[in-house]
C-alpha positions as CSV (number, residue, x, y, z in Angstrom):
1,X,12.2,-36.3,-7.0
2,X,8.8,-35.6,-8.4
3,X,6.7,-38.3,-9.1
4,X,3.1,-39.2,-10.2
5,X,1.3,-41.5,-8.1
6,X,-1.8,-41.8,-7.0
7,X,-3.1,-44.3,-9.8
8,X,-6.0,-46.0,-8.4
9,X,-6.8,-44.0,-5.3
10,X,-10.2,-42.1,-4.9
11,X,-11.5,-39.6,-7.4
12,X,-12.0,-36.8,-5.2
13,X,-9.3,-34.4,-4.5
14,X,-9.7,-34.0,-0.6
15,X,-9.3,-38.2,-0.7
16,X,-6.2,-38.0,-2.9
17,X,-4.6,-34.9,-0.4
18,X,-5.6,-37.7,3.0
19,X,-3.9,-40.6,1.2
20,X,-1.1,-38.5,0.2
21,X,-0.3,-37.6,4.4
22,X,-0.3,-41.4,5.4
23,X,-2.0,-42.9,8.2
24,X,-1.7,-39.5,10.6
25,X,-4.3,-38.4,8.8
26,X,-4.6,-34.4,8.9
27,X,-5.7,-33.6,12.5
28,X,-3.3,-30.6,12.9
29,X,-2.7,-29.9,9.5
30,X,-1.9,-26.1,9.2
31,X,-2.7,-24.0,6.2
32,X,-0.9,-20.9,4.9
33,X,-1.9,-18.8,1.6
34,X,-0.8,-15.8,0.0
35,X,-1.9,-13.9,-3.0
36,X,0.9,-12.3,-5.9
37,X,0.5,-10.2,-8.7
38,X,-0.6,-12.4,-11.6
39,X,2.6,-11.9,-13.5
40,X,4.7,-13.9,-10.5
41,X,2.7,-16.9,-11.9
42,X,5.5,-18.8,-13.8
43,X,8.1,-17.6,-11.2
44,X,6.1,-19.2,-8.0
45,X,5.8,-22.4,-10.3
46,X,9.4,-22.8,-10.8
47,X,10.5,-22.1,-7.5
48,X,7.9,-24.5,-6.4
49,X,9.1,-27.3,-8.8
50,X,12.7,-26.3,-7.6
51,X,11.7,-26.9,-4.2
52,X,10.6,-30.6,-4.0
53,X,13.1,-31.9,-7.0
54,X,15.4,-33.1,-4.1
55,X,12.6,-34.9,-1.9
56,X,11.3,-38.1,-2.4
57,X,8.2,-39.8,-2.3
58,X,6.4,-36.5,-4.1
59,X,2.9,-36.7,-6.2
60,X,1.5,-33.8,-8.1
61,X,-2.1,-33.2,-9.1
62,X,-3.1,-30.7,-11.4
63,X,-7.2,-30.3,-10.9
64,X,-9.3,-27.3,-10.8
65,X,-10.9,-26.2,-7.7
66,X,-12.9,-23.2,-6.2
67,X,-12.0,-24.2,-2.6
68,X,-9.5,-22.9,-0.9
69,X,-7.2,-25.2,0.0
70,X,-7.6,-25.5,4.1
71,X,-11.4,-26.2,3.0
72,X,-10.4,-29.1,1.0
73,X,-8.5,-30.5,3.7
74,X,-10.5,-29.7,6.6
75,X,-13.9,-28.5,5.7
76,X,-16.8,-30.9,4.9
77,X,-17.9,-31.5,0.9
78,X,-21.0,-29.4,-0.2
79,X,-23.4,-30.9,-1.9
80,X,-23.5,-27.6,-4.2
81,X,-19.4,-28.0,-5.0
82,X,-17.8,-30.9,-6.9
83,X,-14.4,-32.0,-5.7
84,X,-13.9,-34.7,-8.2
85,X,-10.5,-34.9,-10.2
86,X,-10.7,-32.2,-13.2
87,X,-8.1,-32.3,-15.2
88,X,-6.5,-28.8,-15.3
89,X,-6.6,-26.2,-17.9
90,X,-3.4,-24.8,-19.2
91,X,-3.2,-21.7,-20.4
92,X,0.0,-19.6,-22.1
93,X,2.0,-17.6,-20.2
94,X,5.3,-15.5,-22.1
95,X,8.7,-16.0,-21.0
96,X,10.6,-13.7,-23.0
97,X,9.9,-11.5,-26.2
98,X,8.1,-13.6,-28.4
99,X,8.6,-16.6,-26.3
100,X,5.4,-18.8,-24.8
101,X,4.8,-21.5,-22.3
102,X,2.0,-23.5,-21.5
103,X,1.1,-24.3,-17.4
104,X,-2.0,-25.7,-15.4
105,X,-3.5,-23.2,-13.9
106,X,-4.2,-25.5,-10.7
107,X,-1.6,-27.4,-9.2
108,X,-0.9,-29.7,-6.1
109,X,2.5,-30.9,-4.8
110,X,2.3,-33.3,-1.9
111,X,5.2,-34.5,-0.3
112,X,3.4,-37.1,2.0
113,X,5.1,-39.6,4.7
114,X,4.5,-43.4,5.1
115,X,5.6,-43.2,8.2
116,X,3.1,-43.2,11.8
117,X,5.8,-41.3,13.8
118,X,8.2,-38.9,11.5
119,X,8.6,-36.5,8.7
120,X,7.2,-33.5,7.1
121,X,4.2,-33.7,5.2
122,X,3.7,-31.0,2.7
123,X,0.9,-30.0,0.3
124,X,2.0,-27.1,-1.9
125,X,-0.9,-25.7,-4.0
126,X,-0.2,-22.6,-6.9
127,X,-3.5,-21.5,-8.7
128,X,-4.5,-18.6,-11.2
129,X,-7.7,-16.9,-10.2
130,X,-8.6,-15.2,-13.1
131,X,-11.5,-13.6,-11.7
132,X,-9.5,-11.9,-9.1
133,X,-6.4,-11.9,-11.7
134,X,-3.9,-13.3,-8.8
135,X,-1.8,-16.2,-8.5
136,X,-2.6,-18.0,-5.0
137,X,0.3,-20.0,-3.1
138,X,-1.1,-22.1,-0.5
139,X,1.2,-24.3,2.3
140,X,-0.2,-26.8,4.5
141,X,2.3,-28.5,7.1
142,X,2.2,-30.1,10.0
143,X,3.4,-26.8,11.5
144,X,2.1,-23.2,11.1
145,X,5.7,-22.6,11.5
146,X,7.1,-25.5,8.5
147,X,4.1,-24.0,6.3
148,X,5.4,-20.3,6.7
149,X,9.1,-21.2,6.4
150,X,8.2,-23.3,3.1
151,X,6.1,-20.3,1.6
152,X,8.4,-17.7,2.5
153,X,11.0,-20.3,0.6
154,X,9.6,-20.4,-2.8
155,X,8.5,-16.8,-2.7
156,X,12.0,-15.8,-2.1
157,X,13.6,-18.6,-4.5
158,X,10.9,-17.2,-7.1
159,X,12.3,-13.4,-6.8
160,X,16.1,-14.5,-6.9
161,X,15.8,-16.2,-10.3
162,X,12.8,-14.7,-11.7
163,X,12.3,-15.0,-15.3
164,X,12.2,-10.9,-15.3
165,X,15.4,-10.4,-13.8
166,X,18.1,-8.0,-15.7
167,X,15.4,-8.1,-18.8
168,X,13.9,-4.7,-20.9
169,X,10.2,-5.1,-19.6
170,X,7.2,-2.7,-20.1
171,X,4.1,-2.7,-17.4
172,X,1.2,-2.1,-19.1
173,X,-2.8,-2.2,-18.4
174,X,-5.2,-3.9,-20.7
175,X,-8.0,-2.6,-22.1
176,X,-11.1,-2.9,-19.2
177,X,-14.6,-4.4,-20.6
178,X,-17.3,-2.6,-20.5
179,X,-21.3,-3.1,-21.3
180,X,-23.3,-1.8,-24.0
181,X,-24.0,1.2,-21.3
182,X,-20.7,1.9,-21.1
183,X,-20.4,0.6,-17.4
184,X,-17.0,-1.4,-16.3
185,X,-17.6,-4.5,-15.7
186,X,-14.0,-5.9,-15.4
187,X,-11.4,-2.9,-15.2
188,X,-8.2,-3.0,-17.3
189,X,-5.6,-5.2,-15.6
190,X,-1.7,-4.9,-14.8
191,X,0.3,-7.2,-17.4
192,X,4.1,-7.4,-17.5
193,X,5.4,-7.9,-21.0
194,X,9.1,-8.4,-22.1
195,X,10.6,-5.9,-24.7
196,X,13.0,-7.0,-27.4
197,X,16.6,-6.0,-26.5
198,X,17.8,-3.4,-28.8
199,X,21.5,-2.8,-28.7
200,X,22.5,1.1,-29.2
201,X,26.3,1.4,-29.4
202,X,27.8,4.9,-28.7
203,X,28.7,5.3,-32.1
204,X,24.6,4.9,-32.4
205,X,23.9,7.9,-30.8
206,X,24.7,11.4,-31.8
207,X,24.3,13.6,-28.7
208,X,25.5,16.5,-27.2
209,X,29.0,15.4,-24.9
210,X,28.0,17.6,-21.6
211,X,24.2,15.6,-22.2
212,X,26.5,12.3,-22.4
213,X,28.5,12.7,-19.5
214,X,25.3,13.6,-17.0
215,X,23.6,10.7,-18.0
216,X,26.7,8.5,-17.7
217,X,27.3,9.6,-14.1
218,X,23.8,9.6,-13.1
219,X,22.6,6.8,-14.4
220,X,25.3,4.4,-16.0
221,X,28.3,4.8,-13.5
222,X,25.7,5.2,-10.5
223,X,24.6,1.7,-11.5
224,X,27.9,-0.1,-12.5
225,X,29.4,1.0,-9.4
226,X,26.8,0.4,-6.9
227,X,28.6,-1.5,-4.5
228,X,32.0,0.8,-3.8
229,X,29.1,4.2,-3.6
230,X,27.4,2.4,-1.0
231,X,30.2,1.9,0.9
232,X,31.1,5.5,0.7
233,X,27.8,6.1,2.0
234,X,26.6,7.3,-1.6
235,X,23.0,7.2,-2.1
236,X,22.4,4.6,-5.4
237,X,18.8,5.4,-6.2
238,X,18.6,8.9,-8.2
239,X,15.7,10.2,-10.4
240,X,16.5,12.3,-13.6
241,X,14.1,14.2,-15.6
242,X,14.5,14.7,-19.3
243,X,12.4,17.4,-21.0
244,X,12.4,19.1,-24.2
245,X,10.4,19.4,-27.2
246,X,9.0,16.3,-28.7
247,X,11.2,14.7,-31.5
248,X,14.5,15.9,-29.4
249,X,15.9,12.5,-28.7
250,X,15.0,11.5,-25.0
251,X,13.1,8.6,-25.9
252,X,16.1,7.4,-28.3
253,X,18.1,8.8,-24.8
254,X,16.5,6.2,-22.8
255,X,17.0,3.5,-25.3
256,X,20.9,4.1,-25.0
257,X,20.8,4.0,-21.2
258,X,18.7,0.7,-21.5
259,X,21.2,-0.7,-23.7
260,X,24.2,0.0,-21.2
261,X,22.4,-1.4,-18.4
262,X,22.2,-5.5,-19.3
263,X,22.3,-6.7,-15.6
264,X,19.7,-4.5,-14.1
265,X,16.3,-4.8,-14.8
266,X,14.2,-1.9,-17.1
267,X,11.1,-1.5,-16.5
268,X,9.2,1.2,-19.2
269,X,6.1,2.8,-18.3
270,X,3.5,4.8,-20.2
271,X,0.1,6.1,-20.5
272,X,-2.4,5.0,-17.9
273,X,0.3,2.2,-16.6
274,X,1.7,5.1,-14.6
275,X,-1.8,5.2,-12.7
276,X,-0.2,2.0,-10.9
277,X,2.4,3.8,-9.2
278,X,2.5,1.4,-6.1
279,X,2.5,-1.7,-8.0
280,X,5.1,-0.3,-10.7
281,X,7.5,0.5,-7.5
282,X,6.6,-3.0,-5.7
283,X,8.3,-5.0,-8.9
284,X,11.2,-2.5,-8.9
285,X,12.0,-3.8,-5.5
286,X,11.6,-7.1,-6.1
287,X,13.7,-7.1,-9.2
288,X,16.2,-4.5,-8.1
289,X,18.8,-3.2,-9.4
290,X,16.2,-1.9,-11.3
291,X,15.9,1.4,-13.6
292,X,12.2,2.8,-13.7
293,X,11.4,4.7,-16.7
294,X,8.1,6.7,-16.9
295,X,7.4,8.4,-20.4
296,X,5.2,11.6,-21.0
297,X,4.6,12.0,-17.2
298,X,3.3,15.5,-17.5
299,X,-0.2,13.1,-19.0
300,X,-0.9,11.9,-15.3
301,X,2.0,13.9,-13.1
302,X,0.9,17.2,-13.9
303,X,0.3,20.0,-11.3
304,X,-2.5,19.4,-8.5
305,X,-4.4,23.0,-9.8
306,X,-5.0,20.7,-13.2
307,X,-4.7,17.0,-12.1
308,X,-7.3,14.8,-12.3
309,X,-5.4,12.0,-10.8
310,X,-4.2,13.7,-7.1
311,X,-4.0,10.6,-5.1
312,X,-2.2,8.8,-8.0
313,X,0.2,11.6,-7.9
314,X,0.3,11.5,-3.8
315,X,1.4,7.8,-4.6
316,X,4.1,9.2,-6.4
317,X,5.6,11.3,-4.4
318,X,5.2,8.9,-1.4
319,X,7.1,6.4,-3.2
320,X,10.0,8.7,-4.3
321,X,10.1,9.5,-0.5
322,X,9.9,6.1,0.6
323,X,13.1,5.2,-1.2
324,X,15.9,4.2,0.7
325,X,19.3,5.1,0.3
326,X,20.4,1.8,-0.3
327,X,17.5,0.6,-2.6
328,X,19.3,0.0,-6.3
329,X,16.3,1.7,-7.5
330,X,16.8,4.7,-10.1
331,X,14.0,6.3,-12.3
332,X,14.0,8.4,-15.2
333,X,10.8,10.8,-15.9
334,X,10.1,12.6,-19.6
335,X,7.9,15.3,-20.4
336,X,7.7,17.7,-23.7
337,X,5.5,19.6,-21.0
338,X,7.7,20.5,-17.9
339,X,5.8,23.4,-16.8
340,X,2.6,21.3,-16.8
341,X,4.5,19.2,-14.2
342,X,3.7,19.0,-10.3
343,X,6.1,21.3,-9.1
344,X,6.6,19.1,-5.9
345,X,8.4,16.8,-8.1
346,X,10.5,18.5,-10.7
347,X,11.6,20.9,-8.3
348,X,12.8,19.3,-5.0
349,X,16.0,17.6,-4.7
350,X,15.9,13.8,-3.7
351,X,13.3,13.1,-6.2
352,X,14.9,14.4,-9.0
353,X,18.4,14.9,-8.8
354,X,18.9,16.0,-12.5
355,X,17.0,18.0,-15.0
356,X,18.3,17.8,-18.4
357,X,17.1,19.4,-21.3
358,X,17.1,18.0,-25.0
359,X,16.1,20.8,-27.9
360,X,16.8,21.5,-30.8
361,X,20.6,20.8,-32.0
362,X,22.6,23.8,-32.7
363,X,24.9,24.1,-35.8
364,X,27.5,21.1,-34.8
365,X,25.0,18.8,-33.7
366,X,22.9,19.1,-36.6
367,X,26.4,18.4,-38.8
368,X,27.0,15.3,-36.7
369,X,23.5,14.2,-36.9
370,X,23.5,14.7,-40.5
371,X,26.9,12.8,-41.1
372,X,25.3,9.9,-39.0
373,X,22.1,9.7,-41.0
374,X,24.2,9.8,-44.5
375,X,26.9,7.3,-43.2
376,X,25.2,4.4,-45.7
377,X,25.1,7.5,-49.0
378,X,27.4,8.5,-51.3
379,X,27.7,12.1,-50.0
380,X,30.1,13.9,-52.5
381,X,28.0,16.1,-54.2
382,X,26.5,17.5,-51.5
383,X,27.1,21.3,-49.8
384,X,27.3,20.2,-45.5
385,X,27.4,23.6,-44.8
386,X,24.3,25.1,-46.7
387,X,22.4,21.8,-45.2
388,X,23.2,22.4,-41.8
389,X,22.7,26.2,-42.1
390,X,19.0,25.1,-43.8
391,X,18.3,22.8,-41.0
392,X,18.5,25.3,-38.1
393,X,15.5,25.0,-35.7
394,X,15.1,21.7,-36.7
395,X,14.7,18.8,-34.2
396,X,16.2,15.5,-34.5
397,X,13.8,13.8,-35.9
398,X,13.1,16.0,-38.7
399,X,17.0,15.7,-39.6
400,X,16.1,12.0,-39.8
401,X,13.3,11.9,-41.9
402,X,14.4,14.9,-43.9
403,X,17.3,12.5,-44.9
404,X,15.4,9.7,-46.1
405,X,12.9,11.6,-47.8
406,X,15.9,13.2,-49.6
407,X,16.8,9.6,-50.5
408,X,13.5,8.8,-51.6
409,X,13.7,11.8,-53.8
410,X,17.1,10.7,-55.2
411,X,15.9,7.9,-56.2
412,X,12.9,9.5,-58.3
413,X,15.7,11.5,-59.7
414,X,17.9,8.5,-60.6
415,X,15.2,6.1,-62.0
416,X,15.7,3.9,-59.3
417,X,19.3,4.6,-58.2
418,X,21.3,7.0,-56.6
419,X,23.8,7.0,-59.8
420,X,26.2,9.8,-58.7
421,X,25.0,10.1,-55.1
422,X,23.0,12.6,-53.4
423,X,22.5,16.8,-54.4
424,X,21.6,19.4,-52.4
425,X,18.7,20.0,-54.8
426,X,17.0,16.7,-53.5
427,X,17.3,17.9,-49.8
428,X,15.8,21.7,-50.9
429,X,12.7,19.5,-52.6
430,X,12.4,17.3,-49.2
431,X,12.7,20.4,-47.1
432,X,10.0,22.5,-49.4
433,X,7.7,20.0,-48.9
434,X,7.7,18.7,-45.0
435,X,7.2,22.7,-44.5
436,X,4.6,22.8,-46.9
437,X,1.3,23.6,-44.5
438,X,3.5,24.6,-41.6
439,X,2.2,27.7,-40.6
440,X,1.2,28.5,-37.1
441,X,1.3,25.5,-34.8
442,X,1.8,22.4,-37.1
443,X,5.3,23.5,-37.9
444,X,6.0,21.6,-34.6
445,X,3.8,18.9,-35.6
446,X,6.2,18.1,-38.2
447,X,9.2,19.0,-35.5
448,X,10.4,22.0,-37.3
449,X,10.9,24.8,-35.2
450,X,11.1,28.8,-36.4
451,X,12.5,31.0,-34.0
């Protein structure tokens, strides 16, 4: 059971540690440390609270220090470096989407023993070096063996029941700070922030049914039944590559998938996060079963003749290759750019086992996307068929917003309501004028494509 004691004793923290080990004082005292991504913070400091609820006789200190802890047991006090008692900062940490807490950024568990002969004595120390943006675990036992076992205890008790575990997360890199000459003087760093779950029925999604079934057997089933593919010697982990012009659904694609996967963990990754390809592929093991997606890849994965990022994209592939069969590790790459993509990965099986393409819907698509889009309308008065024949070459996202700037026409129509329902005459009006301008290239701007 965790205590506080300690009331009374010296102000200096090395004092505080001595009097916490009893009267063996800390001649053999062995220290182990290791440094974790900065987002494993409030993980290690559960695990580590989770370790010593069941002992007794436990203090805990929270103090700030710039010593390392094996210096503040062993080394000697510099004149130049205070080790007096400062009460810790705490400093916010998220949880879940929209969800906070607050932690010391410097904290001490000692497990001490008021006994001369027996028991294990145990300082456990978790910081936040914000300057090196790291959390720092540091053991020190009696042992260099108790101090390793104990370290590689919590670590492994903070993976198993990690706050990111079977969540919707997105790995991102802040904004670097730079001086007036435009020199870095910090460089952007790794965060890991949760997204807000976003249910997407089947009935949600209008797709086409041979697109459905791939991505339900390469993705969906591969994960649900994991555990009978392995043991028919089935490799689990499996890349698929969507592609297509923008505005043709994969991103709404990979929202569905996300959706069907609650008890694996999806991690979404975009811009210059995907220049952090070993660190992206690190937390997909540690929070495996995991499902990887990387958006717009042809940005950073494009081919070597034009890429400005080659090592990055050696990463890459290294990590695709690296992937073993048993790994519960799948990944999903999109790209309205496929033939600006490194060849080496769109094009050799093992990294990507399935290429799908998303483009513009053809006539019954575009009538089921419709329908879905005007499910909330009164519909009556309008002609399906001319609509659908109007909307060819169009994307899916133009469908979308030429339906609800067919509403919002409607409405100017109706003085405020829709009255009788919807006319075709509102959707001519809505498609006149999202054309309007759209000669040349910024008809696809606005996602409408002439053959």
């Amino acid at each position: 059971m965790i205590r506080w004691l300690f009331a009374g004793l010296p102000e200096n923290i090395d004092d505080r540690l001595s009097a916490g080990f009893g009267r063996r004082g800390l001649a053999g005292i062995q220290v182990d440390a290791k440094a974790f991504a900065s987002y494993r913070f409030v993980d290690l400091f559960k695990a580590t609270d989770e370790y010593f609820a069941t002992r007794e006789n436990v203090a805990t200190i929270e103090s700030e220090h710039e010593e390392v802890l094996n210096t503040l047991l062993h080394g000697k006090a510099s004149r130049w470096v205070s080790r007096r008692i400062k009460r810790s900062q705490n400093i916010a940490w998220p949880v879940g989407p929209g969800e906070e807490v607050f932690l010391p950024i410097d904290r001490f568990w000692v497990a001490g023993s008021a006994s001369a002969q027996g028991g294990d004595r145990l300082v456990v120390r978790l910081r936040y070096s914000s300057e090196q943006d790291v959390a720092i675990l540091e053991v020190a036992a009696d042992t260099g063996a108790l101090a390793e076992a104990v370290l590689r205890q919590i670590d492994d008790g903070s993976s198993e029941r990690s706050i990111y575990r079977n969540r919707l997360l997105e790995f991102v890199v802040e904004t670097g700070i730079t001086d007036e000459h435009g020199n870095i003087e910090r460089p952007g760093m790794p965060r890991l922030r949760f997204k807000a779950e976003e249910r997407v029925e089947d009935a949600d999604i209008v797709i086409d049914e041979q697109i459905r079934q791939i991505l339900w057997r390469n993705v969906i089933d591969l994960h649900r039944r994991r555990e009978i593919l392995k043991a028919h010697r089935v490799p689990v982990r499996r890349g698929v590559l969507l592609y297509g012009p923008p505005g043709t659904g994969k991103t709404f694609a990979c929202r569905y998938l996300c959706s069907k996967l609650p008890d694996a963990t999806r991690i979404v990754v975009s811009g210059m996060a995907m220049l952090r390809v070993n660190a992206i592929f690190a937390l997909a093991r540690l929070l495996q079963p995991s499902l990887v997606i990387f958006e717009d890849v042809d940005l950073v994965f494009s081919s070597r003749e034009i890429n400005l990022y080659s090592s990055v994209l050696g990463d890459l592939l290294d990590q695709m290759d690296g992937l073993r069969p048993y790994e519960d590790i799948g990944f999903i790459l999109t790209t309205n750019a496929i033939d600006r993509m490194e060849a080496a990965i769109r094009d050799r099986p093992g990294r990507i086992s399935q290429c799908v393409y998303f483009g513009p819907p053809k006539a019954e698509l575009r009538r089921r996307y419709l329908e879905h889009y005007l499910r909330h309308y009164e519909t009556a008065g309008l002609d399906m068929e001319r609509l659908v024949v109007a909307a060819d070459g169009t994307t899916q996202a133009f469908l979308k917003e030429w339906v609800h700037r067919s509403v919002q026409i409607g409405l100017e129509r109706g003085d405020g309501g829709l009255g009788d329902g919807l006319k075709n005459e509102d959707f001519h009006l809505a498609m006149a004028e999202m054309k309007a301008f759209s000669e040349g290239t910024t008809g696809r701007i606005i996602g409408f494509h002439v053959r």
